[in-house]
DOKOL-368337 format. One record per atom (N, C-alpha, C): atom name; x, y, z; residue number from 1; residue in three letters. Coordinates in nm, 3 decimals. Example, Ala and Ser with C-alpha at 12.3 -4.5 7.8 and 13.67 -1.06 7.14 Angstrom:
2
  a      xx      yy      zz   k   r
  N   1.319  -0.569   0.780   1 Ala
 CA   1.230  -0.450   0.780   1 Ala
  C   1.320  -0.330   0.780   1 Ala
  N   1.285  -0.225   0.708   2 Ser
 CA   1.367  -0.106   0.714   2 Ser
  C   1.290   0.003   0.787   2 Ser
//
This chain:
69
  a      xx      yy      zz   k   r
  N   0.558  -0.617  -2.631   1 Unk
 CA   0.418  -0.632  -2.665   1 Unk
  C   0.347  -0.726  -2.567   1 Unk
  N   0.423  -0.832  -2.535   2 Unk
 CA   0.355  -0.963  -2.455   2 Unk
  C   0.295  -0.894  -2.314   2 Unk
  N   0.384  -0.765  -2.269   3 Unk
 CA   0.421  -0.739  -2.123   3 Unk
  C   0.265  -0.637  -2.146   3 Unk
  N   0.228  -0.555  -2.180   4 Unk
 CA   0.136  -0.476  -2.241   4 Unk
  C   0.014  -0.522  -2.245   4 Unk
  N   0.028  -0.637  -2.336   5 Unk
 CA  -0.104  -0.739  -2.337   5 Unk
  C  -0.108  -0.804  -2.194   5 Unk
  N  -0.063  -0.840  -2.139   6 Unk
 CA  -0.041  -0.868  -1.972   6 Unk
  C  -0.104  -0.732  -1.901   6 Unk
  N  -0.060  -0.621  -1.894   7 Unk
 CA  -0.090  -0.535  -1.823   7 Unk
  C  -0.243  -0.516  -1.835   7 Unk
  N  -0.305  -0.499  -1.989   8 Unk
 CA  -0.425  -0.524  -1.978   8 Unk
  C  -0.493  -0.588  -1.933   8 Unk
  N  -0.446  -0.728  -1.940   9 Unk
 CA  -0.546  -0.811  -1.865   9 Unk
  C  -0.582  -0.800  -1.719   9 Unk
  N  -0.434  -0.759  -1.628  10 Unk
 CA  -0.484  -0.743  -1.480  10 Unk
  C  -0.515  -0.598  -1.477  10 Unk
  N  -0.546  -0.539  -1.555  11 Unk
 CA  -0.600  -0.393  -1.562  11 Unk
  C  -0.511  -0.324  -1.501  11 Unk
  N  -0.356  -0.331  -1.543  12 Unk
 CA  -0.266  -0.223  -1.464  12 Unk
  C  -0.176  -0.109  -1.572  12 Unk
  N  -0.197  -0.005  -1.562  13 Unk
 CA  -0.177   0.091  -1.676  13 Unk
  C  -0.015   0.071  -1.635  13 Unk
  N   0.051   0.145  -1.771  14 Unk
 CA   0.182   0.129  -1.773  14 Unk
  C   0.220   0.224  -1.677  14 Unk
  N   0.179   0.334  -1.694  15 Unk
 CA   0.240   0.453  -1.517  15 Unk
  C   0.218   0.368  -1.435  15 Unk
  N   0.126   0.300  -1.401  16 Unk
 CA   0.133   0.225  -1.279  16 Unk
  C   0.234   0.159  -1.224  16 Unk
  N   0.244   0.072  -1.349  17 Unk
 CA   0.374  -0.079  -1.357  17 Unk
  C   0.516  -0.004  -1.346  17 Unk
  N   0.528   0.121  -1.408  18 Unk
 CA   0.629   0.189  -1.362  18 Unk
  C   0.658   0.275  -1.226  18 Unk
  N   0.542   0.285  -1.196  19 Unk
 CA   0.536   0.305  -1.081  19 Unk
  C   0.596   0.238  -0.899  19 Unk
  N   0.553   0.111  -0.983  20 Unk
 CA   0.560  -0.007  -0.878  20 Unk
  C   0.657  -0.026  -0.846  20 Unk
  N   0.727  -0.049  -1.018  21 Unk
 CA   0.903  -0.100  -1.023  21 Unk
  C   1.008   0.006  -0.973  21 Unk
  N   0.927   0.153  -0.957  22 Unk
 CA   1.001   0.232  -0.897  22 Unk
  C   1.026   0.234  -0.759  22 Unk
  N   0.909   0.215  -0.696  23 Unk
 CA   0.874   0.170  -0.538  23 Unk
  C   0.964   0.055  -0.511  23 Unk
  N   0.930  -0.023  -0.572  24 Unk
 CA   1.003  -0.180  -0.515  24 Unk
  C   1.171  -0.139  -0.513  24 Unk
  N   1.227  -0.059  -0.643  25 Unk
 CA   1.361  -0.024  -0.643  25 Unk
  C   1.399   0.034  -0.491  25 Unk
  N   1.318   0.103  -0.499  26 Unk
 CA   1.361   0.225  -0.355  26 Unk
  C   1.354   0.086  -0.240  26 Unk
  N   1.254   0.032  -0.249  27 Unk
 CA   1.238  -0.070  -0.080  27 Unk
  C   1.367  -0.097  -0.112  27 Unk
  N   1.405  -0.220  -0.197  28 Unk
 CA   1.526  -0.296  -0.206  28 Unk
  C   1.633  -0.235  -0.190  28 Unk
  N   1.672  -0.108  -0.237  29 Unk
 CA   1.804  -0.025  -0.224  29 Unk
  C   1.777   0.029  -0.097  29 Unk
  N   1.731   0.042   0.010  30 Unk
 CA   1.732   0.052   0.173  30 Unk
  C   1.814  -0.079   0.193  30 Unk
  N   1.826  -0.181   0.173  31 Unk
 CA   1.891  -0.271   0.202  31 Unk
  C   2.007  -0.354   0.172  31 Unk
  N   2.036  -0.269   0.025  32 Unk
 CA   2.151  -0.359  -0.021  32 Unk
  C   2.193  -0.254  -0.122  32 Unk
  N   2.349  -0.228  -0.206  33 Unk
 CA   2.331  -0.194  -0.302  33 Unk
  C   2.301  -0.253  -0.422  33 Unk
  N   2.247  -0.197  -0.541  34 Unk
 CA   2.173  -0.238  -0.652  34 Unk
  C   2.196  -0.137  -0.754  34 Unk
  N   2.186  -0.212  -0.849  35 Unk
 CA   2.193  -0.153  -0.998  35 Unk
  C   2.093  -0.056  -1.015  35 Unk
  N   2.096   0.047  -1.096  36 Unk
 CA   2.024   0.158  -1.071  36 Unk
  C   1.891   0.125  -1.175  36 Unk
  N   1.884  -0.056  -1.265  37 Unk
 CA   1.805  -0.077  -1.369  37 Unk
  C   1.782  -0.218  -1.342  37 Unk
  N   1.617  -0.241  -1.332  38 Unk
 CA   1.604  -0.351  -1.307  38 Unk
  C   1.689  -0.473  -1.482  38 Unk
  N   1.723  -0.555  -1.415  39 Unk
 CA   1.752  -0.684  -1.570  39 Unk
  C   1.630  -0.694  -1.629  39 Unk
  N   1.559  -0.760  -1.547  40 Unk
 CA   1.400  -0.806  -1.537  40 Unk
  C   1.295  -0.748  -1.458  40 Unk
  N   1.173  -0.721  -1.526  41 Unk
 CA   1.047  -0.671  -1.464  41 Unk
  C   0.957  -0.695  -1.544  41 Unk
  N   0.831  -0.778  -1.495  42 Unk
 CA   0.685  -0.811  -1.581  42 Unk
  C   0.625  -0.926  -1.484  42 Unk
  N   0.477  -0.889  -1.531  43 Unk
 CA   0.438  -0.996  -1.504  43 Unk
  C   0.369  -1.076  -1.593  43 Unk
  N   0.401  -1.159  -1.518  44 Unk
 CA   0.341  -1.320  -1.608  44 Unk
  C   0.202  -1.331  -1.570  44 Unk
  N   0.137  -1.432  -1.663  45 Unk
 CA   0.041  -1.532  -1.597  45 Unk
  C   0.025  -1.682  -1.649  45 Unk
  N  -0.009  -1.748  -1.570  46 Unk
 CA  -0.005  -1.861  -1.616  46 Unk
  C  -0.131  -1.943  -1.544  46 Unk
  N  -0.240  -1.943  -1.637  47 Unk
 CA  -0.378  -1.994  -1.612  47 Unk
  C  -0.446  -1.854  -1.511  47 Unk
  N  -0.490  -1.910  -1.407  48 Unk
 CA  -0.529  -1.830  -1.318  48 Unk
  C  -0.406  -1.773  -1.207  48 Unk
  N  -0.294  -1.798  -1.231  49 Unk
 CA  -0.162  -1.738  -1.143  49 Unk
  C  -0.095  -1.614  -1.187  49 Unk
  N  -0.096  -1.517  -1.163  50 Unk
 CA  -0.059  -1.344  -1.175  50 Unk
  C   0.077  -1.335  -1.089  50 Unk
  N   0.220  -1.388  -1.140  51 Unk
 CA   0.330  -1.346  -1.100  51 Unk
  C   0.401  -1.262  -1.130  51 Unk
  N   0.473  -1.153  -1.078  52 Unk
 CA   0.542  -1.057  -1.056  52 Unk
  C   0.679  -1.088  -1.064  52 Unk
  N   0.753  -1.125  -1.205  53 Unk
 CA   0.905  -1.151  -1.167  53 Unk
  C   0.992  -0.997  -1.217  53 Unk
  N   1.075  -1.061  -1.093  54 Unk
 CA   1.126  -0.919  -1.150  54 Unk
  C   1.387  -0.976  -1.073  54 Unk
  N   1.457  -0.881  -1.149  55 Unk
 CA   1.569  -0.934  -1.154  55 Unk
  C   1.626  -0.792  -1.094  55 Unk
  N   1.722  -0.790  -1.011  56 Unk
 CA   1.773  -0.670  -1.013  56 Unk
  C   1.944  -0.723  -0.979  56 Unk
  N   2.017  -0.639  -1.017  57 Unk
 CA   2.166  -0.665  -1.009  57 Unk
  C   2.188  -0.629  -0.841  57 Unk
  N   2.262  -0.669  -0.761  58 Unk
 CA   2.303  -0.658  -0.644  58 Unk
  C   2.408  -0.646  -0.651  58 Unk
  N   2.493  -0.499  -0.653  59 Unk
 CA   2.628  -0.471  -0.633  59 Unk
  C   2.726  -0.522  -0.490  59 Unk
  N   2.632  -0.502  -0.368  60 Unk
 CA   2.698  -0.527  -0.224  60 Unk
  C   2.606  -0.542  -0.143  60 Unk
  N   2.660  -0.641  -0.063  61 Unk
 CA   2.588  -0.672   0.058  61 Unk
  C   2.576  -0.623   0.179  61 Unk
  N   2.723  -0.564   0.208  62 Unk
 CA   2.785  -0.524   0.294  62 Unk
  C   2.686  -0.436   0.418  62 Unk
  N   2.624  -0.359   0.363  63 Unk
 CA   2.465  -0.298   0.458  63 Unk
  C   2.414  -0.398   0.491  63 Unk
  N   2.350  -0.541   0.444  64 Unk
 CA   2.317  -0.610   0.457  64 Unk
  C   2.321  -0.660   0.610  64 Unk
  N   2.418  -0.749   0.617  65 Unk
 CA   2.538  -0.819   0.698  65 Unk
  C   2.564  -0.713   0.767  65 Unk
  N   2.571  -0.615   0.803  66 Unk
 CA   2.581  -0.518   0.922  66 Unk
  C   2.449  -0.468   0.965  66 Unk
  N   2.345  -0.491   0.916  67 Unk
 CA   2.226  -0.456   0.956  67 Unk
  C   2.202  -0.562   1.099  67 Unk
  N   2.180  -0.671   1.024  68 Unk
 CA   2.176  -0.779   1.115  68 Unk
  C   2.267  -0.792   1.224  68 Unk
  N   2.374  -0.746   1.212  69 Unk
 CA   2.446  -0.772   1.345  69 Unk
  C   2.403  -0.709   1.446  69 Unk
//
């Protein structure tokens, strides 16, 4: 309910917010492996501050650390 009442306020519909968290999944899994479900996703606010936390499980690094080399 809290996350909802949040979305309203920065005027972001729930397709959207699912939207996003789908996008951001895809960036992050180019780079590492990851859980196929975020832990955490919402945003907060706190006064006038609009943060975006969000948790995802990181199975391996291993792409990682060979990217860079």
């Amino acid at each position: 309910m809290r996350l909802v009442l949040i979305q309203d306020r920065i005027d972001l519909s729930p397709d959207k917010m699912e939207q996003m968290k789908r996008e951001i999944w895809e960036v992050v899994s180019r780079y590492m492996v990851v859980d196929d479900d975020f832990k955490e996703f919402e945003v907060r606010r706190l006064d006038e501050l609009i943060m975006l936390v969000s948790n995802i499980e990181v199975k391996d690094l291993s792409a990682l650390a060979t990217a860079r080399s």
